[in-house]
C-alpha positions, 0 to 999 in steps of 0.5 A, a space after each residue: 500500500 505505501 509502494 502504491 502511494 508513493 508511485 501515484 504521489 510521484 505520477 501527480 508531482 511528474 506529471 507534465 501539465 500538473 496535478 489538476 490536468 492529470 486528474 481531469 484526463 482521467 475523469 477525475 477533475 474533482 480529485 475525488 480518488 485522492 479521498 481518504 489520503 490527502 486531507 482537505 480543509 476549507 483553504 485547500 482541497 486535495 487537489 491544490 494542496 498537491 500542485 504545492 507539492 508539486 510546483 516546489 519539487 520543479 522549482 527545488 529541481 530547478 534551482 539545483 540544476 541552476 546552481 550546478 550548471 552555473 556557468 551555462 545559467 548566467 550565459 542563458 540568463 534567468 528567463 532562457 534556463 528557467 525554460 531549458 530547465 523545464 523542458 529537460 524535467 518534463 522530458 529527463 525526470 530524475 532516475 536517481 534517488 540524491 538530487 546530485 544526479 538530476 543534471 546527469 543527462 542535461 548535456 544529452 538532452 541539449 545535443 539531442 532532444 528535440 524539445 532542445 532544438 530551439 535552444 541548440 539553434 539560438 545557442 548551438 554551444 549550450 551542450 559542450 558548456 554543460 558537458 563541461 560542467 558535468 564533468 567537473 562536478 563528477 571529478 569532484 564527486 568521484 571516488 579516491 585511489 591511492 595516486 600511483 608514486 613515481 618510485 613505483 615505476 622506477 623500481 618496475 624492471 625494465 623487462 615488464 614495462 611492455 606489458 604494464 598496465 596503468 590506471 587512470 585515477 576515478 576522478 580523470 575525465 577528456 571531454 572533446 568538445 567542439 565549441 571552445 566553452 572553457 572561457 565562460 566556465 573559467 569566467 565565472 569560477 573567477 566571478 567576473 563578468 562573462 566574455 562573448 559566447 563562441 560565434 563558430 565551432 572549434 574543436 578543443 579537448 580538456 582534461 578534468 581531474 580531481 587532486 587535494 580536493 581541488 577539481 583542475 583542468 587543462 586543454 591537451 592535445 590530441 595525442 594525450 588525449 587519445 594515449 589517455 583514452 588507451 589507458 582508460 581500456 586497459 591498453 598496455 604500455 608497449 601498445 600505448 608507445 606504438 600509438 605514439 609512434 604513429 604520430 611523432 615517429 619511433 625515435 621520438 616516442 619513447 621520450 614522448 611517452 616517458 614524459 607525458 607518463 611523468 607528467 600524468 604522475 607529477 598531476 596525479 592522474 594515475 591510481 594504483 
């Protein structure tokens, strides 16, 4: 019975046009099936007690999303995110239970729905910035792992380094992005005012990462990015040096890859 109640309780806060529409296509425009579990006084019937239930948890949503997606909120501004916040909780209800995770899909929703498209044509960017914020948000939010210590590697004989396998910290993100978004981000975490949105594509890659608590970022090139990307499937070290030879030859490539690894364990990327 509780299961049941709060099932129906969600379907009347969710429903797209509110409690009393629900209600009214289903032949109750009355709320005369809320009788007996939502109580009614003089001020306040059923029905419109729940549409205050109902239009706190969308603006509580909203609010969260606001303050998570910042940067995205102040290049809308107020009245334009007020809209794309609305359309992305009508159509991408939150699927987990903490509030942390209502924005999970927001990105996915602005490249894609086609509720979105109005927002993709006046802001074709809006996807890549919110990408970003998500991204940073879950380096934060991402589990610890010892860092992999540099003492580690020198004492790994030379014969098994072929066949190691590295790992990248949990908190380790490469988002490649086709709008050059960094700027508003950076902008806002330093509150000034924002610069002028990007007016043409441009594709750039970034690494996000967690270390001391503080979530870092940077632009990488595209062989960094893709090396990374190796690491992450579980490539093996010797497959990773091959890669590497593709692009700056097999002279280069040890000294290459001997310096992005030292790099990638001076930040703190790499986990045991």
């Amino acid at each position: 019975m509780l299961d049941a109640t709060q099932r129906r309780l969600w379907q009347l806060f969710t429903a797209p046009e509110g409690v009393g529409a629900l209600l009214r296509e289903e032949g109750d425009p009355e709320g005369r099936t809320l009788d007996g579990w939502i109580a009614s006084d003089a001020a306040l019937g059923a029905v419109s007690r729940l549409e205050v239930y109902a239009n706190a948890y969308f603006s509580r949503l909203a609010g969260v999303l606001a303050d998570d997606f910042g940067a995205l909120a102040a290049a809308l501004g107020e009245a334009a995110m007020n809209d794309v916040l609305t359309a992305y909780l009508l159509h991408c209800p939150p699927r987990r239970p903490s509030i942390r995770h209502a924005g999970d899909r927001l990105a996915e929703f602005l490249s894609a729905h086609p509720a979105a498209l109005p927002c993709r044509n006046r802001w074709p960017w809006c996807a890549d910035l919110a990408r970003l914020e998500q991204a940073l948000a879950d380096a934060f939010d991402a589990a610890d792992a010892p860092p992999l210590a540099r003492e580690a590697l020198a004492a790994l004989p030379p014969a098994e380094w072929p066949a190691l396998r590295l790992r990248l910290a949990p908190c380790v993100r490469v988002l490649r992005l086709a709008w050059p978004v960094l700027p508003l981000r950076e902008a806002y975490e330093r509150d000034a005012p924002l610069p002028a949105p990007p007016s043409e594509p441009a594709r750039n890659t970034l690494l996000v990462w967690r270390r001391e608590e503080q979530v870092r970022w940077r632009s990488i090139e595209a062989l960094e990015a893709e090396l990374l990307e190796m690491t992450q499937a579980g490539e093996c070290f010797e497959t990773l040096c091959a890669a590497a030879a593709r692009e700056v030859g097999n002279a280069a490539a040890p000294a290459h890859a001997a310096a992005l690894l030292g790099l990638w364990v001076e930040s703190g990327l790499l986990a045991t």
